[in-house]
N, C-alpha and C positions, 0 to 999 in steps of 0.2 A: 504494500500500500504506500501510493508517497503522503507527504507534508501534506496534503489539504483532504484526503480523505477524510470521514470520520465515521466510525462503525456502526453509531445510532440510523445518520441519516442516508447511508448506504441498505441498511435493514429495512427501514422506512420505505425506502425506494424499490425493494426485492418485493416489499409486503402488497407495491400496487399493480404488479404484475401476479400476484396470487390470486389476489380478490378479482383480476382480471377476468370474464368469462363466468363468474357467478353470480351475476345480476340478477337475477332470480330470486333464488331461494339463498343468495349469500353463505359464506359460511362462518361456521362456528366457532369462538376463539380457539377453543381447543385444538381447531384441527389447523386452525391457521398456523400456531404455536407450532403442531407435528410438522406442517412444511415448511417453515421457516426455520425449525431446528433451532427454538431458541423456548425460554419458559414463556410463560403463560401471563406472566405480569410483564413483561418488556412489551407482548402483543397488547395486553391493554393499552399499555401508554403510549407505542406506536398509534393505536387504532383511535384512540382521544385527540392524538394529535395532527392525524387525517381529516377527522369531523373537524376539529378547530379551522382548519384550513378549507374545508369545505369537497373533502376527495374521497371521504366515504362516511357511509350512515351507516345503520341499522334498519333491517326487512321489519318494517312492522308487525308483520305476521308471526316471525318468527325468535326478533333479537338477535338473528346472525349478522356477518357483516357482507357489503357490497360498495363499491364503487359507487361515486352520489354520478348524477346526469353534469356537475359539475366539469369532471373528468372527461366525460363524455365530448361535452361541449366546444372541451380545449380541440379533439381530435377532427368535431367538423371543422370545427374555424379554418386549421390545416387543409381539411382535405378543400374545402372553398378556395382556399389562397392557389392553394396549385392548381386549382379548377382558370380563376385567373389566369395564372402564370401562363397554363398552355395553352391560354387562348390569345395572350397577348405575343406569344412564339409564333403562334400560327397565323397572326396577324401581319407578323415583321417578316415569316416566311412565302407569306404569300406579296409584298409588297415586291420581295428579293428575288423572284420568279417567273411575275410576271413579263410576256415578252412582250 
């Protein structure tokens, strides 16, 4: 690991590709903790400190955990901007083209 690493917010970061794809029915701290390979209380205060920032809730239904629409959101924005992008490429290639 170099100088700027730090092991919390590198776990932090591992933890939102776990909750990744269980949107749904979420999962469990428990089982989050089994994949993350860490206890069960680091996953609480990971998972407190996702909702604080607004990256993942709790399923109502169930009290497990999922990704908020938040996270989501960031990934349209993305996929729009490149939506732009390759229409303003296809724009400048079609100027460069034309005979």
């Amino acid at each position: 690991m170099s100088d700027y690493t730090h092991e919390g917010q590198q776990r932090i970061l591992k933890l939102l590709g776990v909750l990744a794809g269980n949107e749904i029915d979420g999962l469990a701290p428990g089982e989050i903790a089994r994949l993350q390979g860490c206890s069960a209380s680091l996953v609480t205060r990971d998972l407190a400190n996702l909702r604080e920032a607004g990256y993942a809730e709790q399923v109502p239904h169930n009290q497990h955990w999922r990704l908020s629409p938040q996270l989501v959101q960031i990934a349209v924005r993305l996929q729009i901007a490149l939506g732009r992008a390759e229409h303003q490429l296809a724009e400048t290639r079609s100027r460069f083209t034309r005979g």
